[in-house]
C-alpha positions as CSV (number, residue, x, y, z in Angstrom):
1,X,-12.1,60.3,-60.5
2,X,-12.8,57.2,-62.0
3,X,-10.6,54.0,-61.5
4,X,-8.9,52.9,-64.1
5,X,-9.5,49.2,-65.7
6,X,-7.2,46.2,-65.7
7,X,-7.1,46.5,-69.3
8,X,-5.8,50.5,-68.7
9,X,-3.5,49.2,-65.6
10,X,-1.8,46.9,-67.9
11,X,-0.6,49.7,-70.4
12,X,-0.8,52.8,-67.5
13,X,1.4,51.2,-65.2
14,X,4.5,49.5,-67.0
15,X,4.7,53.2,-68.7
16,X,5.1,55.1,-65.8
17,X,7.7,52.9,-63.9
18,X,9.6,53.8,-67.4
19,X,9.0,57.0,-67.7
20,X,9.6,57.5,-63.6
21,X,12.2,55.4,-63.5
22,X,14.4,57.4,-66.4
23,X,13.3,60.8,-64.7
24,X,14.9,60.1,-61.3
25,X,18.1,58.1,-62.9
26,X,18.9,61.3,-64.9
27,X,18.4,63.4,-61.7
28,X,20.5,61.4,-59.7
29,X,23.0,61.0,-62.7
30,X,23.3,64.6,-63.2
31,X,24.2,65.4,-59.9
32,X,26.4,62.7,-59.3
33,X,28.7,63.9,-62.7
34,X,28.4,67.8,-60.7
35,X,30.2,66.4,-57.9
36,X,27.7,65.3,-55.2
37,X,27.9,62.0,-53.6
38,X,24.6,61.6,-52.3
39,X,22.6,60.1,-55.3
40,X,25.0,57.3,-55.4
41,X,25.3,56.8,-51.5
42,X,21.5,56.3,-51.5
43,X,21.8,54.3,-54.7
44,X,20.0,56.5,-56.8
45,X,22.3,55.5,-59.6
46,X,20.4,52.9,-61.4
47,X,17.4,51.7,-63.3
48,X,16.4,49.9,-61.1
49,X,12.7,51.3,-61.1
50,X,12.4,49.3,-57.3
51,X,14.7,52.3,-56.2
52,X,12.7,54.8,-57.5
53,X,9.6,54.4,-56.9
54,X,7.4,55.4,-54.0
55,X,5.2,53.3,-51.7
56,X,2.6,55.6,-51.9
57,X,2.8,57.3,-55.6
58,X,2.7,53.6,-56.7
59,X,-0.3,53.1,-54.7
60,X,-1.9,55.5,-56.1
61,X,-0.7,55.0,-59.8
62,X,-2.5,51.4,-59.5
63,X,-5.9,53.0,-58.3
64,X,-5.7,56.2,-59.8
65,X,-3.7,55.7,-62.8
66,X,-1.8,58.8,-61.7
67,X,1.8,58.8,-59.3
68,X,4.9,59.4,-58.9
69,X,8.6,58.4,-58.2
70,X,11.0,58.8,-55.4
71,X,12.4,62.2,-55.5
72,X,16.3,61.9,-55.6
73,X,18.1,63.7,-52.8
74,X,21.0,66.1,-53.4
75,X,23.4,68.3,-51.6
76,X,23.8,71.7,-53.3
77,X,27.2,72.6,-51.2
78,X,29.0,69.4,-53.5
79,X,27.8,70.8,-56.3
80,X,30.7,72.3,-58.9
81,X,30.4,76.1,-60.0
82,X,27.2,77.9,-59.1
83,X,24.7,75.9,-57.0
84,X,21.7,77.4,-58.0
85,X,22.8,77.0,-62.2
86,X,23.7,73.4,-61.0
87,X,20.6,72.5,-59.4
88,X,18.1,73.7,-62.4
89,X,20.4,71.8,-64.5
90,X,20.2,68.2,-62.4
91,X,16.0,69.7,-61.9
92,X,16.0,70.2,-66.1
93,X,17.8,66.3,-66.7
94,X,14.6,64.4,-65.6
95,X,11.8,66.4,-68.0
96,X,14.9,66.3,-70.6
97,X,15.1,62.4,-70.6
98,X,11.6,61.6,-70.2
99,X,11.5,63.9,-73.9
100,X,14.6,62.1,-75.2
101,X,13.2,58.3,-74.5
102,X,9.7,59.3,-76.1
103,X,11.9,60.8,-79.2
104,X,13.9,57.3,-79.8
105,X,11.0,55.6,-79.3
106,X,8.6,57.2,-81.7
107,X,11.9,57.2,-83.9
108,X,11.5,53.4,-83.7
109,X,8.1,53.5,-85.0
110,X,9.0,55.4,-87.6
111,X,12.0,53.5,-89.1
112,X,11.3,50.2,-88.4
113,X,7.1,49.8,-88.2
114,X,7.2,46.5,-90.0
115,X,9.2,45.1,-87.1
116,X,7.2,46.4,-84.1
117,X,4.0,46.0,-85.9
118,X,4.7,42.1,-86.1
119,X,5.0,42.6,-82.1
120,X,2.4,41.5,-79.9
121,X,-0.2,43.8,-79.5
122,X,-0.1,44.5,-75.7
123,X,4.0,46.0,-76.5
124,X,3.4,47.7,-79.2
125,X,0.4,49.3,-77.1
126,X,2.9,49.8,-74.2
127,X,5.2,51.0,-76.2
128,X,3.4,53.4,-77.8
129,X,1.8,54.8,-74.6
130,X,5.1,54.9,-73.1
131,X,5.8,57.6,-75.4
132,X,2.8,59.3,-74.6
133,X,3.1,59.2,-70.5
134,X,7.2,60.5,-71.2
135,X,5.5,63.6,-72.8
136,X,3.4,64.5,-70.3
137,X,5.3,63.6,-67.5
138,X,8.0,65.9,-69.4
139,X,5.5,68.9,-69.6
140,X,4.3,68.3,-66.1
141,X,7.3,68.6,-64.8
142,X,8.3,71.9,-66.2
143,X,5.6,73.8,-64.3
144,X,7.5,76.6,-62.6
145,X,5.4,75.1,-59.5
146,X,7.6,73.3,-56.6
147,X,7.9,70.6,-56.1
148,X,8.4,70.5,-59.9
149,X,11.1,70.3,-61.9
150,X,10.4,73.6,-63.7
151,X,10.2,75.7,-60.6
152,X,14.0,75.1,-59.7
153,X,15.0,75.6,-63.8
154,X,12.8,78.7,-63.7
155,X,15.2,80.1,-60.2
156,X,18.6,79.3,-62.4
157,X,17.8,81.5,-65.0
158,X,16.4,84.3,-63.3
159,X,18.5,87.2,-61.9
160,X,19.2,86.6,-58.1
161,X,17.3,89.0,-56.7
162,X,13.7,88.3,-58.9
163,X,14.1,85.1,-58.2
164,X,14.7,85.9,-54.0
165,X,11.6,87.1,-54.2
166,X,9.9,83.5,-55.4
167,X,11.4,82.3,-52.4
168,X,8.1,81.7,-50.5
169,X,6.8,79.5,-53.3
170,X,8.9,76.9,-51.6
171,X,6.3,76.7,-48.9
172,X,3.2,77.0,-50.5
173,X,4.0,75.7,-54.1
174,X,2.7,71.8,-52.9
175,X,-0.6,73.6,-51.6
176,X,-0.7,75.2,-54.6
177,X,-0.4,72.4,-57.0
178,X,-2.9,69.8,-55.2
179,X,-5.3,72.6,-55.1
180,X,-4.8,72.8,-58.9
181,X,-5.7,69.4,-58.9
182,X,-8.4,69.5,-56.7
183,X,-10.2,72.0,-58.5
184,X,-11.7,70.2,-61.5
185,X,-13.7,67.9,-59.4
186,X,-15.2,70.9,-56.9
187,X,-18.9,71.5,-58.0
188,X,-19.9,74.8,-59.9
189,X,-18.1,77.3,-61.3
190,X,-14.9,76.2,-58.6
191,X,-14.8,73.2,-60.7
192,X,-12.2,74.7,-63.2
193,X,-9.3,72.9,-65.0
194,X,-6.4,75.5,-64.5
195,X,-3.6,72.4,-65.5
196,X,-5.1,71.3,-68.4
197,X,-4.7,74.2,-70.2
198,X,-1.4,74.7,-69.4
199,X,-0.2,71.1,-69.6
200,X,-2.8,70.2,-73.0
201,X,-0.9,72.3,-75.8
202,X,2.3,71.4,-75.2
203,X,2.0,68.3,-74.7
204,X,-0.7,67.8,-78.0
205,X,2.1,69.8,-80.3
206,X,4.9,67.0,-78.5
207,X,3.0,64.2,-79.7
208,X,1.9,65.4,-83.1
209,X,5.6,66.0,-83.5
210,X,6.8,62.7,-82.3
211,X,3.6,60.4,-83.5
212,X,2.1,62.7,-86.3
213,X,-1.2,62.9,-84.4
């Protein structure tokens, strides 16, 4: 994995404290508005990106261009109604928001160009790659993998006792998922890209609909 420039740092980095920072301040929102305390008691409720992100994810977004946020703690017995409907809908708020920024955004660009165009060059590249890290932090998230986002939608929708039987997946879901990433560097034929193909369509038809290309 090659390390990304300071010219690439400059437009990688202030996008993902957005795009992380909107993604965990919709989770913690969310659950706060179903009745649990805890986001708020931890002061999850903010954009304040300095509360959410992590040491280590931000480490590792600087050198790797790739990282993540804070996850935001709840308590499912708070919850109001079902917990498990609950939970996929305070899981299914941070992909959601990441895809409702990006939309506003590349609605900016399309109704006022002139006006961002006469914008320095380094925001309007930022901005425009904000958009593009939203999208695929969006479609990321909605892998029915834990400790995704999609894998706790995926267990509210499905009957209770299908989705007792993805149970397990709690445990090994992580392995799972840094295997997947793990693979495309492995000499040989183990050196397959299982994520790209999955991630790569979604998120190409998301940006031709929100950029036109």
């Amino acid at each position: 994995m090659s390390l990304p420039s300071l010219d690439q740092l400059l437009l990688i980095v202030p996008a993902f404290v957005i795009a992380i920072t909107i993604h965990e301040a919709s989770h913690a929102l969310v659950a706060t508005l179903l009745g649990d305390p805890l986001p708020k008691t931890q002061g999850r409720l903010t954009l304040n990106p300095l509360r959410h992100l992590d040491p280590f994810g931000s480490i590792l977004l600087i050198i790797y261009g790739f990282g993540w946020g804070k996850p935001v703690y709840v308590d499912g017995r708070y919850f109001r109604g079902n917990p498990v409907r609950s939970m996929a809908l305070v899981s299914l708020a941070g992909p959601l928001s990441n895809l409702l920024l990006a939309g506003l955004q590349a609605v900016g660009l399309r109704i006022a160009p002139q006006a961002l165009l006469g914008a320095p060059e380094l925001f309007l590249a930022i901005y425009t790659y904000t958009i593009l890290v939203n999208i695929v932090l969006a479609v990321f998230n909605m892998i029915p993998l834990p400790p995704l986002d999609g894998f706790s939608i995926l267990m509210g929708v499905l009957p209770t006792k299908l989705a007792s039987k993805l149970g397990p997946l709690y445990r090994y879901g992580p392995v799972i998922l840094l295997a997947l990433f793990i693979l495309p560097g492995l000499p040989g034929p183990l050196g397959i890209d299982v994520l790209g193909p999955v991630i790569d369509p979604a998120r190409l038809f998301l940006q031709h609909l929100f950029l036109g290309w």
